[in-house]
C-alpha positions in Angstrom: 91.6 33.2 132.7 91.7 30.5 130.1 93.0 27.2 130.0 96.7 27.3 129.3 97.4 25.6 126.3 101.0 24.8 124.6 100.1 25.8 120.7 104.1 25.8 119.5 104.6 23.0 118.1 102.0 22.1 115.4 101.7 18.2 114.9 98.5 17.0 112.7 96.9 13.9 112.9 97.4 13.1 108.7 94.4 14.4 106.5 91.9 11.4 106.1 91.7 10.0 102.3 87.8 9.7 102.9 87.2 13.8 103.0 90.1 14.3 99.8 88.7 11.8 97.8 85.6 14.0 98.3 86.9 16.7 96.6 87.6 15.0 93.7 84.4 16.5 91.4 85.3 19.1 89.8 81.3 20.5 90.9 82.5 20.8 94.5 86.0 21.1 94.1 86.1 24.7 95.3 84.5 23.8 98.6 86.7 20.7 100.0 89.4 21.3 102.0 91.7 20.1 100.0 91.4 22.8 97.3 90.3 25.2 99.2 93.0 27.1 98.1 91.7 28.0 95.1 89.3 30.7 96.9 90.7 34.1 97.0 90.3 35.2 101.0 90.2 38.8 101.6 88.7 39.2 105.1 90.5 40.6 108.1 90.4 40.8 111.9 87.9 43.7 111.5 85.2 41.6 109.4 86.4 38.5 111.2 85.3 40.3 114.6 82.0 41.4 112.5 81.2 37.6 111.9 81.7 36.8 115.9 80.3 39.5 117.0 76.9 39.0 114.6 77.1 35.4 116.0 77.5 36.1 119.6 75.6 39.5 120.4 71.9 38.1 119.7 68.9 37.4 121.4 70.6 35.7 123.9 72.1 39.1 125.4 68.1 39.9 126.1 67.8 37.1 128.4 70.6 38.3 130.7 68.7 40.3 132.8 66.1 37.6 134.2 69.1 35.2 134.4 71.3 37.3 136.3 67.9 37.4 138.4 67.6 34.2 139.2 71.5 33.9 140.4 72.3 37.1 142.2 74.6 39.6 142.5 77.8 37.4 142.9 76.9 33.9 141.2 75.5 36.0 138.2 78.4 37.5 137.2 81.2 34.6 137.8 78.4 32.5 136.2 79.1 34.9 133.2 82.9 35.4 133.3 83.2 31.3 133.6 81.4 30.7 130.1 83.2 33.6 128.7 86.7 32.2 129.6 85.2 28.3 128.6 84.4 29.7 125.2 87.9 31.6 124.7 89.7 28.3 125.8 87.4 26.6 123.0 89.0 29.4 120.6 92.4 28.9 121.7 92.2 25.2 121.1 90.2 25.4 117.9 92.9 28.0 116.6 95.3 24.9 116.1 92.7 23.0 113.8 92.4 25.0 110.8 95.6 23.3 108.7 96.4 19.6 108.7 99.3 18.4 106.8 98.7 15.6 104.3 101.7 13.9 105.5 105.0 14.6 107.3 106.4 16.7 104.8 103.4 17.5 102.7 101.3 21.0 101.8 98.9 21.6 104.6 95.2 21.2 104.1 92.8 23.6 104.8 89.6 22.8 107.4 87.4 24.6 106.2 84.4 24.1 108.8 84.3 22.2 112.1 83.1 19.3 110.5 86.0 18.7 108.5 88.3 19.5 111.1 86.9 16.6 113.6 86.9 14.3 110.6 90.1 14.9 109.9 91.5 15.0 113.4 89.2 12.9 115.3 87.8 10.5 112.5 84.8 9.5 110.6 83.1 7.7 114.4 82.6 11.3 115.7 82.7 13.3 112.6 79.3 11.5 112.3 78.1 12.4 115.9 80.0 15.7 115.2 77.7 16.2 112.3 74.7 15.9 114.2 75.0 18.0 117.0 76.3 20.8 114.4 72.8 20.8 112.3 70.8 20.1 115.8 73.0 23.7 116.7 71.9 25.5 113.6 68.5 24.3 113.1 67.9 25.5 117.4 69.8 29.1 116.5 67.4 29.3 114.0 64.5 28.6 115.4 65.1 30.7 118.2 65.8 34.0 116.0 62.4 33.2 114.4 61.0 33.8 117.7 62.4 36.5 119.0 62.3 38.5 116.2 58.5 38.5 116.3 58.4 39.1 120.0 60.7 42.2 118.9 58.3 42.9 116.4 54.9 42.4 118.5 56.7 44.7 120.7 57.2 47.4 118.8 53.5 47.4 118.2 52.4 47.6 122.0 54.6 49.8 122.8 52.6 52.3 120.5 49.9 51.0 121.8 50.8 51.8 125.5 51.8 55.5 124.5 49.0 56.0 122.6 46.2 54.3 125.1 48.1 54.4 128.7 50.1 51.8 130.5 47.6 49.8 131.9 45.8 49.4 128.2 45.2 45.9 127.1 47.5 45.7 124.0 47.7 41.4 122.9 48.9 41.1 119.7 49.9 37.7 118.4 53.5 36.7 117.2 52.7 34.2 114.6 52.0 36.5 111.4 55.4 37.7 112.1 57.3 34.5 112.2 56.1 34.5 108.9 57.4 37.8 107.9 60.3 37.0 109.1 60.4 33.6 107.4 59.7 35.4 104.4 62.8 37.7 104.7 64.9 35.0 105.6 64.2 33.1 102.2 65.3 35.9 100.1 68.6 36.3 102.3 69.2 33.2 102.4 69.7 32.9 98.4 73.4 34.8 99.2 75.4 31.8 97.9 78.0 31.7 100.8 79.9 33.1 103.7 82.3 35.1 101.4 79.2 36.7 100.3 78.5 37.8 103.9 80.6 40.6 104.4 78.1 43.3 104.4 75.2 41.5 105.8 77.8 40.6 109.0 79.2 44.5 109.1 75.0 45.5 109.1 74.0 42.8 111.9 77.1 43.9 114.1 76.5 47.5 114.1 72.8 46.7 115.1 73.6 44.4 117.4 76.1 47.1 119.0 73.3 49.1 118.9 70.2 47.5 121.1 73.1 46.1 123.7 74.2 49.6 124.4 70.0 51.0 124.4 69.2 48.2 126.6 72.2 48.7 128.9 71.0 52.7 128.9 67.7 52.1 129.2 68.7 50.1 132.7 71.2 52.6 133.8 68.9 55.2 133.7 66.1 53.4 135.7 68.6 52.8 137.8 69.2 56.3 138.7 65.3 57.1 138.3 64.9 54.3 140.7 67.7 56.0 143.5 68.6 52.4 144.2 70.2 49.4 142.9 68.2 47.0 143.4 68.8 42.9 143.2 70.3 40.7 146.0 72.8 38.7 146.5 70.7 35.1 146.2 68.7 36.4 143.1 64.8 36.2 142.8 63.2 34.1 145.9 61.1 31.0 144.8 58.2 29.3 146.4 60.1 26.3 147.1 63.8 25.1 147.2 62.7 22.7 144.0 61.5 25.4 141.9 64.2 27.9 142.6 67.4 25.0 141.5 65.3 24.6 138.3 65.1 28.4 137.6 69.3 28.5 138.1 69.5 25.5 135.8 67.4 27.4 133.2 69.5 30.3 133.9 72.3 28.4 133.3 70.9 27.6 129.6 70.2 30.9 129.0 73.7 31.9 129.5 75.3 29.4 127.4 73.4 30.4 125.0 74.6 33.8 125.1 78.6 33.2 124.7 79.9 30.4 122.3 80.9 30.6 118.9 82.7 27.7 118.3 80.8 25.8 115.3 81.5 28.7 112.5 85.0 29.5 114.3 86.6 27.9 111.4 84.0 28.9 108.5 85.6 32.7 109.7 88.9 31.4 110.0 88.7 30.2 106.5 87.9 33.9 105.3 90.9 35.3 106.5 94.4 36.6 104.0 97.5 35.9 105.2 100.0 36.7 106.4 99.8 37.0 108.9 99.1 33.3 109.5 95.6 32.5 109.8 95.7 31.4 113.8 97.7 34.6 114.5 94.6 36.7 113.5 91.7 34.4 115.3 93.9 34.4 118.4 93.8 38.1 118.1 90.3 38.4 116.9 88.7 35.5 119.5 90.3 38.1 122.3 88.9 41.3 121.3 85.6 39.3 120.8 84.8 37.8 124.3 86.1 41.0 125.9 83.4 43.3 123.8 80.5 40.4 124.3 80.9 39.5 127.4 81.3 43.4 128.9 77.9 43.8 126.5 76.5 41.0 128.1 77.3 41.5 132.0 76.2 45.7 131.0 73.0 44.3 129.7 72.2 41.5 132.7 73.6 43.8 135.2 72.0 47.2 134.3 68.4 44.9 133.9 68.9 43.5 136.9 69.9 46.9 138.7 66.9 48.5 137.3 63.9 45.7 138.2 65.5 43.6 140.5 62.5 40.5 141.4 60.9 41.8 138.7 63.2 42.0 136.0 61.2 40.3 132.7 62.4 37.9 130.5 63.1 39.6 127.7 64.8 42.7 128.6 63.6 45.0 125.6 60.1 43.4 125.1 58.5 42.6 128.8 58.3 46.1 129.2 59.9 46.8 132.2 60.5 50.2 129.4 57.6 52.0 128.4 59.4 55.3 127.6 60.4 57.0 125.4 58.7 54.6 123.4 60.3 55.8 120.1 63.9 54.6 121.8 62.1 50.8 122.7 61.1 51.2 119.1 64.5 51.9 117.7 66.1 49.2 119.6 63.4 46.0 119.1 64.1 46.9 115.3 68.0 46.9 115.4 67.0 43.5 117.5 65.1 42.2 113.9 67.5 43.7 111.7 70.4 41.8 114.2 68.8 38.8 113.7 68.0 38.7 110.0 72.0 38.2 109.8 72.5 36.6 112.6 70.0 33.8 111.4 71.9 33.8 107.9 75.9 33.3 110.1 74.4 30.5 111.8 72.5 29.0 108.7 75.2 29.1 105.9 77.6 26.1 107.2 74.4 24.0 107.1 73.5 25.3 103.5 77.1 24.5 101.9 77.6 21.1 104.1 74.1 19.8 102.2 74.4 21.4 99.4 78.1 20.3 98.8 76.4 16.8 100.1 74.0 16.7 96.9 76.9 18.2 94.0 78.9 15.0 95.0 76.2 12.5 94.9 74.3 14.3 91.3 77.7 15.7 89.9 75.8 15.7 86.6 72.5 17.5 87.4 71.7 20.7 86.3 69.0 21.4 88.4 72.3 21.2 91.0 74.7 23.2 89.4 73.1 25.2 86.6 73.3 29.0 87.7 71.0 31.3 85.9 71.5 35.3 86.1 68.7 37.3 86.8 69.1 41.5 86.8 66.6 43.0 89.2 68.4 45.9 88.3 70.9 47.0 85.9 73.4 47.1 88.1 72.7 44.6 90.5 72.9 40.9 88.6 72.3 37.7 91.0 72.6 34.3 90.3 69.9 31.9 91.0 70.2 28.1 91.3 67.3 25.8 91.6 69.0 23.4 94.1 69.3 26.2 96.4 66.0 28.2 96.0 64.2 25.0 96.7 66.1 23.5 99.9 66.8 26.9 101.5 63.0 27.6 101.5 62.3 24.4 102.6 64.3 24.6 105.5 63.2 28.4 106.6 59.6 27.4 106.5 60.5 24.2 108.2 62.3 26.4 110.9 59.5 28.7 110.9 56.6 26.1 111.7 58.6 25.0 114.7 58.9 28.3 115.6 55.4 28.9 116.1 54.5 25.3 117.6 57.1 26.7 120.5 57.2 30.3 121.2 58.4 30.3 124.4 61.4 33.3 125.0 63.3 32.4 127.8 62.6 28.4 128.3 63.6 27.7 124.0 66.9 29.9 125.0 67.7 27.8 127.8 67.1 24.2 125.7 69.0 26.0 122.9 71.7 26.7 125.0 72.6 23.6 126.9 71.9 21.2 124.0 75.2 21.7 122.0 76.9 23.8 124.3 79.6 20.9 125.9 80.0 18.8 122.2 80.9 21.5 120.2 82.3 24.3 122.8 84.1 21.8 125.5 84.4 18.1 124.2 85.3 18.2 120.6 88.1 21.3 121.5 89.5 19.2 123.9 89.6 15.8 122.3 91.4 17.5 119.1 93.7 19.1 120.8 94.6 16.3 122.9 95.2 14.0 119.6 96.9 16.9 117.7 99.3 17.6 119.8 99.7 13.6 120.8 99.6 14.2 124.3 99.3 10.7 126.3 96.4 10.3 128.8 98.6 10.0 132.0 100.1 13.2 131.6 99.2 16.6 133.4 97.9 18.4 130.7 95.6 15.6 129.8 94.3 15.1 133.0 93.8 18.8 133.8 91.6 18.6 130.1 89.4 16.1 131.3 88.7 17.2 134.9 87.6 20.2 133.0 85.9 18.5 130.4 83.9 16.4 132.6 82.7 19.6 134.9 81.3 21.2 132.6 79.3 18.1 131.3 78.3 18.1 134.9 76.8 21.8 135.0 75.5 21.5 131.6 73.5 18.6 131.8 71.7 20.0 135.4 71.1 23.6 132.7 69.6 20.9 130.1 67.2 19.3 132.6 66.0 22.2 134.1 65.5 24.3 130.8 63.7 21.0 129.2 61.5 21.3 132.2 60.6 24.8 131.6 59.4 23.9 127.9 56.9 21.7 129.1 55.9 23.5 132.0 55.6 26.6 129.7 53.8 24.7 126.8 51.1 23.1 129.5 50.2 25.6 131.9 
C-alpha cells in the first residue's frame, strides 16, 4: 500500500510574489497561476483518467517482458507492485499542491504545473533545479517515443516480410526514415495550442494504448497455452557472470520506472478539471483507478511475455518477434503502438511548450511575431489558428528530438536511462519535500522521519538502475 499521508488539514506555504508578479502582462495573464481562473475547465475523471492513462500506458509497457526476465518470477512482480504504490504515494502527496492561499485569509491560487507548485511551495532555489529535471523529463519521453515508434513501424514491415518470404528470411530494414515520419507528424500535432485542446487526441491515444496492452498480453497468453508450459524461473535469465547479471537488474530497474510515473503533468490534469467536486477529490479518485488499470496492464504484459519466452523473451515485446503470427494482429497492434505514441509524445511535450512559450510572451510582451494569431481554414468547417512563435519553436524542438533519436536508437538501454534519470526528483523527492513544508511538519517527528527513510531508499535503488542503464548505452552504442 501507499504511504499514509494526513491530507486534512490544508496549510500552504504563502504564494511567492516572484511567480504573481509574472502574471502581470496581460499577454500571459491567462496562463499564470494567479489568474488561472479565468479559464473555463470542463474535464472530468473520465478524460482526467484518459490523460494518465495516455501518459502511463506507452512504450514502456513493451519493455516489461525482458525486464520481468532479468528479475524472475517473484522479484519481477514486487519490483512492479513497489513502483506502482511509490508513484500513487507521489499522487497522494501531489493532490495537496494544486491551491496555495495568497495569505491567511486570502483566495487560493491555482498551481497550474509542477513547476509552479515547487516554486511556490519549495521556492525559487529548487524551482530552478525543479525546472531542469522537468525539461530533461520531457525532452527523454520524447526522444524515446521517436524511437520506438519507428521500431513499431520497421516492424510492421518485417513482419510482412516474414509471412510473405518465411521465418528465417532476412528482412533488415532501417528505422531512421521513420523517425522522420514520425517527426513530421509530430510537428503538425504539435501546433494544438494547449492541454485543453487535448481532449480528443488523449481519448484516441488511450483507447490505442488499451489496445496493444491487451494484444500483447493475448498474444503471450496464447503462446503460453501453445507452449503447454509456463516457462521463466524464479532468478530470471542466467548471465555469464555475477557482474553482468547485477547490471541487467539495474537496467531492469530503469526500464520499470519508466513504465509507472506520472507525476510531472499530475497537476497540468488537475488543472483541467470542473468542480465541484473539489479538484483533489477527483485526482485522488482518478490517481486510484489509474495505477490499478496500468499497473494490472503492465504485470499482464511482463508476465504473459515472460510466460510465453522465458530466457528468450525479446526486448521489445511486439517488435523482437517472439510473434510471427497472425501477422495481420502484430500489424494491428505495432500501429495502435504509433498512433499511442503520436499522443503520448504531444501529453508529455505540451508543459514544456507553454512553460517556454509563456517564458518569451513575458520577456517580448509587445511582439507580434509572439502573440499575433492568424486563422487559416483548411476546410470550411475546420478554422485553426496559427502563431509564428509557435510554428517555429515547436518544429525546432521535434527535429531537435528527432536527430537525437536517431544518433541513439537503442530500445531497451534509452528506456532504462530515461527511466532512472528523473524518476526520484520529480516522483519521490519533490512530493515529499512539499508535503513536508505544507503541512509544517518539524524534522524530528515520525512522519518526517518515516518520509526520508523512504526518500533516501529509493535514491538508493535508483541511482544502482541509473548506473547500470548508462552502462547499457555505451555498451550498446560500441559493440
Amino acid at each position: 500500500m501507499p504511504l499514509v499521508v494526513d491530507e486534512d488539514a490544508d496549510s500552504h506555504m504563502p504564494f511567492l510574489e516572484a511567480n504573481s508578479s509574472s502574471s502581470s502582462s496581460s499577454s500571459s495573464s491567462s496562463s499564470s497561476p494567479s489568474s488561472s481562473t479565468s479559464l473555463k475547465r470542463t474535464g472530468n475523471e473520465w478524460t482526467a483518467l484518459a490523460h494518465i492513462v495516455t501518459a502511463v500506458i506507452g512504450s514502456g509497457v513493451l519493455s516489461l517482458a525482458w525486464s520481468m526476465a532479468q528479475l524472475g518470477w517473484i522479484a519481477g512482480p514486487l519490483t512492479m507492485l513497489s513502483f506502482a504504490c511509490v508513484t500513487l504515494t507521489s499522487a497522494f502527496l501531489l493532490c495537496n499542491c494544486y491551491l496555495s492561499p495568497d495569505s491567511d485569509t486570502g483566495p487560493d491560487n491555482r498551481n497550474a504545473s509542477y513547476l509552479d507548485a515547487v516554486l511556490n511551495i519549495l521556492g525559487e532555489r529548487n524551482a530552478w533545479f525543479c525546472g531542469i529535471i522537468a525539461r530533461i523529463n520531457f525532452i527523454k519521453v520524447a526522444i524515446v517515443y521517436t524511437i520506438t515508434s519507428a521500431i513499431s513501424i520497421r516492424a510492421i514491415q518485417k513482419s510482412n516480410c516474414y509471412h510473405d518470404q518465411g521465418h528465417e528470411a532476412t528482412c533488415r530494414y532501417g528505422s531512421t526514415r521513420y523517425m522522420v515520419i514520425f517527426g513530421l507528424i509530430q510537428v503538425i500535432v504539435s501546433q494544438i495550442p494547449d492541454f485543453q485542446n487535448m481532449k480528443w487526441l488523449s481519448i484516441v491515444a488511450a483507447v490505442m494504448s488499451f489496445t496493444y496492452s491487451i494484444i500483447g498480453s493475448a498474444l503471450g497468453l496464447a503462446k503460453v497455452i501453445e507452449n503447454g508450459e509456463i516457462k521463466g524461473s524464479i532468478t530470471g535469465l542466467p548471465s555469464s557472470t555475477a557482474a553482468e547479471k547485477l547490471w541487467l537488474v539495474a537496467q531492469a530497474l530503469g526500464d520499470i520506472a519508466f513504465a509507472f510515473p506520472f507525476s510531472l503533468i499530475f497537476l497540468e490534469i488537475q488543472d483541467t478539471l470542473k468542480a465541484p467536486p473539489p479538484e483533489k477529490i477527483t485526482m485522488k479518485k482518478v490517481s486510484i483507478m489509474a495505477v490499478c488499470i496500468t499497473t494490472f496492464f503492465n504485470l499482464c504484459c511482463g508476465g504473459f511475455g515472460y510466460a510465453a519466452f522465458g530466457n528468450s523473451t525479446p526486448g521489445n515485446l511486439l517488435t523482437g518477434f517472439g510473434f510471427y503470427e497472425p501477422y495481420w494482429l502484430v500489424d494491428f497492434a505495432n500501429a495502435c503502438v504509433v498512433l499511442h505514441l503520436v499522443g503520448g509524445y504531444q501529453i508529455f511535450s505540451q508543459p514544456l511548450f507553454a512553460d517556454i512559450e509563456r517564458w518569451f510572451a513575458r520577456k517580448f510582451p509587445e511582439s507580434k511575431f509572439i502573440h499575433k494569431n492568424h486563422t487559416l481554414k483548411p476546410l470550411p468547417m475546420l478554422p485553426f489558428e496559427l502563431n509564428l512563435m509557435r510554428l517555429v519553436f515547436r518544429t525546432a524542438y521535434v527535429a531537435l528530438i528527432t536527430g537525437i533519436a536517431v544518433l541513439f536508437p537503442y530500445f531497451n538501454q534509452v528506456v532504462g536511462v530515461s527511466g532512472a534519470i528523473t524518476f526520484w526528483p520529480v516522483v519521490v523527492y519533490f512530493p515529499v519535500e512539499m508535503y513536508l513544508t505544507q503541512k509544517k511538519t518539524e524534522s524530528w517527528k515520525t512522519k518526517a522521519i518515516v518520509l526520508r527513510v523512504y526518500t533516501t531508499v529509493c535514491l538508493i535503488v535508483i541511482l544502482y538502475a541509473f548506473v547500470g542503464s548508462i552502462r547499457g548505452v555505451i555498451v550498446a552504442r560500441f559493440s
